[in-house]
N, C-alpha and C positions, 0 to 999 in steps of 0.2 A: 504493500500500500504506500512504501515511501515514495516512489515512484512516481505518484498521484498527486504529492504533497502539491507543488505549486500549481495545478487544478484545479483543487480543492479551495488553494488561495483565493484565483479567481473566481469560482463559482461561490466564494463569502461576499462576494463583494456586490454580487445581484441579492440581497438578503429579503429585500423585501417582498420579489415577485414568488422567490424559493419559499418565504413563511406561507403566502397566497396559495401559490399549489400547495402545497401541503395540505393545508388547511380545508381548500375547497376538494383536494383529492382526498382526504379522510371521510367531509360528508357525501362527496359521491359514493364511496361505497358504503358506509353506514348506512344510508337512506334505502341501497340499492337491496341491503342484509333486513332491511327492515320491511321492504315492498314486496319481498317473496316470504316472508315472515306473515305478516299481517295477511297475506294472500294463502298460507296455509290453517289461518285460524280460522281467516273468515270463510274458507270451503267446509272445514270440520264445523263451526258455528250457525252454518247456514243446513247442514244434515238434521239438527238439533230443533229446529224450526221455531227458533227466536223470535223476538217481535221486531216487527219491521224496522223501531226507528234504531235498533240495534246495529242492523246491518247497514243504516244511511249511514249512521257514526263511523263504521267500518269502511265502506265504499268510499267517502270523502278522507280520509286516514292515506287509502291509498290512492288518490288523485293525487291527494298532498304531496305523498313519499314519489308516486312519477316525475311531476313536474320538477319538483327539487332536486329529485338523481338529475334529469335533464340541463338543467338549470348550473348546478355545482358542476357536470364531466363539461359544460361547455367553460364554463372559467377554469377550472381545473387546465384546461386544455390551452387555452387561452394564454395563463400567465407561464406555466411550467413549459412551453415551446419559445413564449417571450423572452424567460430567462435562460433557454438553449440557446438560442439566437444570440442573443445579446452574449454571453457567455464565450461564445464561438470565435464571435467577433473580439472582444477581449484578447483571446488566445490568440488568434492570426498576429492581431498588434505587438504582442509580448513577446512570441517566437520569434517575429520578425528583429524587435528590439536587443532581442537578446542576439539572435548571429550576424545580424548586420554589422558588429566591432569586426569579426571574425574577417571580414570581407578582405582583401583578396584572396587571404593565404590558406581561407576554409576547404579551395578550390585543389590544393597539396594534399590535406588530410581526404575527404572525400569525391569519390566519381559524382559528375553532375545529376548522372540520373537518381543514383541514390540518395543524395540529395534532397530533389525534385519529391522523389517520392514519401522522404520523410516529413517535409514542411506543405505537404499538401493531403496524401493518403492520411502519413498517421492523426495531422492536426484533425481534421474530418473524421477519423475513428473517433477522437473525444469527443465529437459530439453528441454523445451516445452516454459520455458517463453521466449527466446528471439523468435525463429520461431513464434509463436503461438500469444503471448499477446506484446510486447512489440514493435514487426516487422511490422506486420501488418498495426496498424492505423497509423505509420510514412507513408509508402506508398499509403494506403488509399489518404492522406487529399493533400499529396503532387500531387498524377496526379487529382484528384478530384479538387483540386485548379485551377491547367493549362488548364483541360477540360474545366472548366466553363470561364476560362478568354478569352480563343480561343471561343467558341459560343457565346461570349457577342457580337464579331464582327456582327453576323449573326443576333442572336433572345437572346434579354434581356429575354422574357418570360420564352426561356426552359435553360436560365443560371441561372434560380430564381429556373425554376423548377427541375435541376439538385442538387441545393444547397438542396433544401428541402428534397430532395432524399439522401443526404450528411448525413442530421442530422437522418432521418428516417433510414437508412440502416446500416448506420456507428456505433449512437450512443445510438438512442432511443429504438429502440428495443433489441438490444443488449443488455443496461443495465435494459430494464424488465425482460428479460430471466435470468440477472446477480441476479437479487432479486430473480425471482423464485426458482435458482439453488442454493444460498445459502444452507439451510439445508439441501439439499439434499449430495450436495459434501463432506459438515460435515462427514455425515452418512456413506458415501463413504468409506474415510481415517479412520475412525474409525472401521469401517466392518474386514476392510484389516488389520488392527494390530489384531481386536479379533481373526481374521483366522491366521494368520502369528504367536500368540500366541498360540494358540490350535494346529497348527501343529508341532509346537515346542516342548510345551510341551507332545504332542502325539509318539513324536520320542523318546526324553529321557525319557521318563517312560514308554514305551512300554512293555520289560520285566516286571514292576512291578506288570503293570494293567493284565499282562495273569498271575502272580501269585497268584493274591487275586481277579481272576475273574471279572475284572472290565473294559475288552476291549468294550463293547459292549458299556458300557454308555457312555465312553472318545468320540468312534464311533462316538453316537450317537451327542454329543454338536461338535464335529468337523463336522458335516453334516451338522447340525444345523446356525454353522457358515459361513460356505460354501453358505449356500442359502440364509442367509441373505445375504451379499459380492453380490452375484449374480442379485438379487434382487436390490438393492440397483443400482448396474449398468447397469442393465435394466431400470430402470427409469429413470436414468442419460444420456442413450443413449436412451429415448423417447423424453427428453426436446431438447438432441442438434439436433436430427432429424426434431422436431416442430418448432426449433428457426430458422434452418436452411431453411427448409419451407417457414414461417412467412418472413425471408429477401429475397428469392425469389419473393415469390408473390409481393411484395411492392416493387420490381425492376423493376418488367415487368408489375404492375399498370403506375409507373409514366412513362414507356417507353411507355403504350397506351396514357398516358397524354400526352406525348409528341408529339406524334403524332397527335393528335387531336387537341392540339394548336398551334400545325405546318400547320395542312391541313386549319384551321380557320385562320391562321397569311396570307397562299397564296392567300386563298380566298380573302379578307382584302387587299388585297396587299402589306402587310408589311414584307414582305420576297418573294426572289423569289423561284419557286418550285425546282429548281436545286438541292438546296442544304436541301429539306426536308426530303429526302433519306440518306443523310449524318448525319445531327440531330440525325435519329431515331438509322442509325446505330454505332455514338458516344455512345445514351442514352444507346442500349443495353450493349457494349462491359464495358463502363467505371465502369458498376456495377460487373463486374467481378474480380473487386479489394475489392469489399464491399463484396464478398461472406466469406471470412476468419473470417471477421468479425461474423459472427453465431456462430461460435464456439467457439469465443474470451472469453464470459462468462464463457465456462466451464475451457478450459485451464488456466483463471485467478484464478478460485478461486481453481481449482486445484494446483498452485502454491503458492497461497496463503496462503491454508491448509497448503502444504506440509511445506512451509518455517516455517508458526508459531509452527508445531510437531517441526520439526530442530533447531528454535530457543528460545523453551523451555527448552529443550536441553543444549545448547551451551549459554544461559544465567547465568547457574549455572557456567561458568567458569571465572575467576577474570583476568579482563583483566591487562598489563602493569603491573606486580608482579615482584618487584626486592628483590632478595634472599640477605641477608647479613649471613645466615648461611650456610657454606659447609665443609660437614663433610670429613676430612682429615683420612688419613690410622693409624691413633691413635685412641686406645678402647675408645670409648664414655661412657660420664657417662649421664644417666637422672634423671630427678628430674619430679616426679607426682604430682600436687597441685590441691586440691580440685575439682575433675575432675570427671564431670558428662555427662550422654551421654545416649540419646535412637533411638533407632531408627524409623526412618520415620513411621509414623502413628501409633505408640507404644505411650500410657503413659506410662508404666511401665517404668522405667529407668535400666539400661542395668549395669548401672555405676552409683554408688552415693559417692561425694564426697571424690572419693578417694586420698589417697595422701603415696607417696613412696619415697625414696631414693635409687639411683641406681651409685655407685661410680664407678668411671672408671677404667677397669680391676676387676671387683667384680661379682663374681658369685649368680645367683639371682637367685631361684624356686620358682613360684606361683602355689601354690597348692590351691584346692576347691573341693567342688561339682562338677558333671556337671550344669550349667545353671549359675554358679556363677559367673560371667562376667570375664574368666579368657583371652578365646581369646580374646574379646571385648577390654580389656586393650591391647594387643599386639598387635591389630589392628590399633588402636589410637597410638600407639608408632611406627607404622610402616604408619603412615601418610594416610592411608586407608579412613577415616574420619574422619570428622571434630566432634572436642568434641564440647560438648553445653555447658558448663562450666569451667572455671579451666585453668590452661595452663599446660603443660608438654615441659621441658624443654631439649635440647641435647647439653649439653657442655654451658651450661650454655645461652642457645641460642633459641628463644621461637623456636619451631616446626614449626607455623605456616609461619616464618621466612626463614626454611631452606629449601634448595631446596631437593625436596623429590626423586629426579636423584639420588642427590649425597648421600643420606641416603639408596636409596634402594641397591647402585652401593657399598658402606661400610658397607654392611650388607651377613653373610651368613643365609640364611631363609630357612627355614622347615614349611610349614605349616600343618594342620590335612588334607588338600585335597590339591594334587601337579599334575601339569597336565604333561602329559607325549605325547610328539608328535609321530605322524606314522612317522616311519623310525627303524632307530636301536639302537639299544645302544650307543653308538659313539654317534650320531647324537644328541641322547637327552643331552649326557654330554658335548658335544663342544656347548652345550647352556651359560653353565657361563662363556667362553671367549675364543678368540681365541689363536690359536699359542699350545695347550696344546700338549703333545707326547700320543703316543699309552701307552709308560710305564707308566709314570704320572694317566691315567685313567685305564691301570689295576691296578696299584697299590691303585685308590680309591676303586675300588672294590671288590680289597681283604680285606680292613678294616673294609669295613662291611659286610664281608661273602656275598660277590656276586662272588665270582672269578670261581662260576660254569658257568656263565655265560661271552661269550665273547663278543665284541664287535661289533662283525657284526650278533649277534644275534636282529632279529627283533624283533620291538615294535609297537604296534596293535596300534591303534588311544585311547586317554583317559587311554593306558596302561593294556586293558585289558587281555590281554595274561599272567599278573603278578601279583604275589597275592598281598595283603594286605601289607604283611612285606616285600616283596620284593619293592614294590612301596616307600616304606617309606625310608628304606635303597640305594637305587637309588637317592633318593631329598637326604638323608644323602651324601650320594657319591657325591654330585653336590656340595654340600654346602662345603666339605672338600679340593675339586678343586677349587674353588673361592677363599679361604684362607685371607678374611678378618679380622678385627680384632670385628667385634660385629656379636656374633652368638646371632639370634631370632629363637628358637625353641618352638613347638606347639607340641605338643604330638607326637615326633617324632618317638617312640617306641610302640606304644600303640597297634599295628599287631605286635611285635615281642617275643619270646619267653624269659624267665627272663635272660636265661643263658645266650643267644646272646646277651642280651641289658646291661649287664653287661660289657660285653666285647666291645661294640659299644662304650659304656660312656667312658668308663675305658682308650679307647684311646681317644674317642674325648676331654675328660678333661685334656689331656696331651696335645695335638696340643694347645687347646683354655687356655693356660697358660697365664697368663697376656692379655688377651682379656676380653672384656666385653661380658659376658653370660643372656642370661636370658633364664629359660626354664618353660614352660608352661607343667603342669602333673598331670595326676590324681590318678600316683603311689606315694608314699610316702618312697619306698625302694629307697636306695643310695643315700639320701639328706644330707649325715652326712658332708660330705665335700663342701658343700653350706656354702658360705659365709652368707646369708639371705635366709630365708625362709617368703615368704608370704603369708598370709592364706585367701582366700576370698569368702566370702558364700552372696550370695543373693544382689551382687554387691558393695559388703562393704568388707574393708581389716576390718577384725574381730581382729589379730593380725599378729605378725613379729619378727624376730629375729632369733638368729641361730639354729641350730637343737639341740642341752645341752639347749641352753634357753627355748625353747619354749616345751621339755619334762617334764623341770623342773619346767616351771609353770601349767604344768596338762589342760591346757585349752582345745581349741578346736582340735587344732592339735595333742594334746596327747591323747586324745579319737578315732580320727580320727585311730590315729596309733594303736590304742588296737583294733578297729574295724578289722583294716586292717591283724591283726597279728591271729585273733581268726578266720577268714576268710581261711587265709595259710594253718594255722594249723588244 
């Protein structure tokens, strides 16, 4: 049930509508125990051949007790759906609040599909714990209580034998079927993430797999998954059919019980027979509150799964986190110290021990290999994840300190993949703030040679209607509209042609004047006017220093550069 705990939170917080159903669900079925109650005296009463105004007393009793069951299941219904609803909504907002910290680096720990399927599937299973699990036995025990206290008047025997019906219907069988549904529900929610991943990843690779001939396998495990899932809920929906069974049959045993030591108590003469037509018709109606109950085991541990996926989740996020660093509209300087880092389920380290100086206002190139951990550093300096070592420092201020708002909101970024939304051009560039003018965003897109393009030219979903260098130069155009003072760029050239990105730099090094730069590249031309140059191969800064220093000591980077020149040429 711990599980459930911050559900539970939520669903205290609707308290009012939660008292209301309650309330109006206790007299629906009271009224409902009363109407077939009243309906079995007045059949025996009416054998007896009473005086009329008897049975008008009687007949109006039970108009009353109809309209009022009608009356209480419609508010009953009413508030106890308002407060799912409402409830539900609560939950989306919270779940949301809680991984959105998580963002980007959630995307390393879990597959998108699985995911997708946790913050949608499982959130949508809770909708079920207050109706389903938690609603329920409050009503249950509540007219189960009343019924048995009203027959105590008449027959102690069938107020014993009502109680034992209490524990049997309510809670003993239910929680056999709750053990036997355990692994099964597991298998359930786990089924559902394998398919929700497999369709996932069947949509974004779809082009791939019909180029290298491999739609038919992908096919094939997405079928595959498919019928497990299916499977899996076919079994699921065998036990609550059997459980629900199981509490039937043991309803209308102990209502033969009941009768039987009803017709044995007349016999006996310890009851009169008047009211052994009312008894039987109490025993039936009162287990029609215990019926919800069969089901109760699935929609528990279905809430139960779902909450423990959500709060696997939402556990990785640091609760009560007070920032003391916020990064102001002044160029940042960082400082890297011994700073290691791999990611989830990797030995290999990504990052070893690195350590850099990064002065404020100082232009910075890291250059390497590929695989040399050069974005991995700028991911870490862009608070993405958490380093396993080391700290890195912004304004002298640990990272871990600073609110990562205020760092992403003082930063212009470029990264190697920028996502581009369906709509237009405009559209995607009124992303870095508002208020900007129509001239303002043509004028970013003539600097980086887009100005063939206007701005109510559309933009396909993920930006596929645009090439490569056009995509890159679009996130450039974003980044020169934001106009912060710390540009983080990621091979922001690397789709573009030598001449254009010449002339790309060429301005952008004039705007980013007295700004802190750092640019991540795997070209090695136009580094002359870098303040540092960084060199790092196999997650190790190898060396560093300016572009005169670091030719002049022949090392790595001076090879790197004969490489690159005998390549040109």
């Amino acid at each position: 049930m711990k599980e459930l705990g911050f559900v539970v939170k939520l669903l205290m917080k609707e308290k009012k509508d939660i008292v209301y159903s309650i309330l109006f669900g206790f007299l629906a079925g009271i009224t409902s125990v009363g109407l077939f109650a009243s309906s079995g005296y007045l059949i025996s009463k009416a054998a007896l051949e009473v005086p009329l105004y008897a049975l008008t007393v009687m007949i109006a009793l039970l108009k009353l007790f109809g309209f009022t069951k009608a009356l209480s299941r419609y508010a009953e219904r009413y508030f106890s759906h308002r407060a799912t609803f409402t409830i539900l909504a609560n939950l989306r907002v919270a779940i949301y609040e809680k991984i959105e910290p998580l963002a980007p680096g959630i995307f390393q720990r879990y597959r998108s599909g699985d995911l997708l399927s946790r913050i949608v599937g499982d959130v949508e299973s809770l909708q079920n714990f207050f109706l389903r699990v938690f609603y329920p036995p409050v009503i249950m025990v509540m007219v189960f209580l009343s019924t048995i206290l009203f027959t105590m008047f008449y027959s102690l025997s069938t107020a014993f034998i009502l109680l034992g019906g209490l524990l049997l219907t309510g809670f003993i069988v239910p929680a056999f079927f709750a053990l036997k549904l355990k692994g099964i529900d597991g298998s359930v929610r786990k089924r559902r993430g394998d398919l929700s991943t497999e369709v996932t990843e069947f949509l974004y690779g779809f082009r791939d797999l019909k180029l290298y001939q491999r739609l038919e396998d992908k096919e094939r495990n997405l079928v595959q998954a498919a019928t497990e899932y299916v499977n899996e809920q076919e079994r699921e929906s065998t036990y609550s059919l059997f459980s629900h069974s199981a509490n039937t049959l043991v309803s209308l045993l102990i209502s033969w019980l009941i009768l039987a030591v009803g017709a044995y108590s007349v016999g006996e003469g310890d009851l009169d027979g008047i009211f052994l037509a009312m008894l039987v018709m109490i025993s039936l109606t009162v287990f029609e509150n215990a019926t919800p109950m069969a089901i109760l085991p699935i929609h528990y541990e279905d809430s139960r799964k779902a909450a423990n996926r959500l709060s696997t989740v939402m556990s990785e996020v640091r609760e009560g986190r007070s920032y003391g660093g916020i990064l102001d509209s002044k160029a940042p300087s960082f400082s890297v110290r011994d700073v290691s880092f791999s990611f989830d389920g990797e030995e290999r380290k990504a990052l070893d021990k690195v350590s850099l100086e990064l002065p404020a206002g100082s232009k910075t190139a890291i250059v390497g290999p590929s695989g040399s951990g050069k974005s991995t550093l700028l991911q870490l300096m862009l608070h993405f994840y958490p380093k396993d070592e080391g700290s890195i420092l912004v304004n002298d201020t640990s990272l871990m300190d600073t609110d990562k708002e205020s760092l992403w909101a003082g930063a212009n970024v470029v990264l190697q993949e920028n996502h581009f939304f369906y709509g237009t051009v405009k559209d995607n560039l009124m992303l870095v703030k508002d208020g900007l003018t129509d001239s303002q965003m043509e004028s970013a897109l003539e600097r980086v040679k887009l100005d063939h393009l206007s701005l109510e030219d559309p933009v396909l979903e993920r930006g596929e209607n645009l090439s490569g260098g056009e995509k890159q130069r679009l996130a450039i155009a974003r980044a020169l509209l934001k106009g912060a003072a710390l540009w983080m760029l990621d091979e922001p050239t690397s789709s573009v042609d030598a001449l254009m990105e010449k002339e790309i730099f060429s301005h952008l090094y004039r705007i980013a004047e007295g700004d802190t730069l750092i640019l991540i590249s795997h070209r090695l031309t136009g580094l002359e006017d870098m303040d540092q140059i960084v060199v790092m191969d196999h997650g190790k800064v190898v060396e560093a220093g300016s572009f005169d220093e670091l030719m002049r000591k022949k090392g790595y980077f001076y090879e790197m550069k004969q490489i690159e020149k005998s390549v040109l040429l």
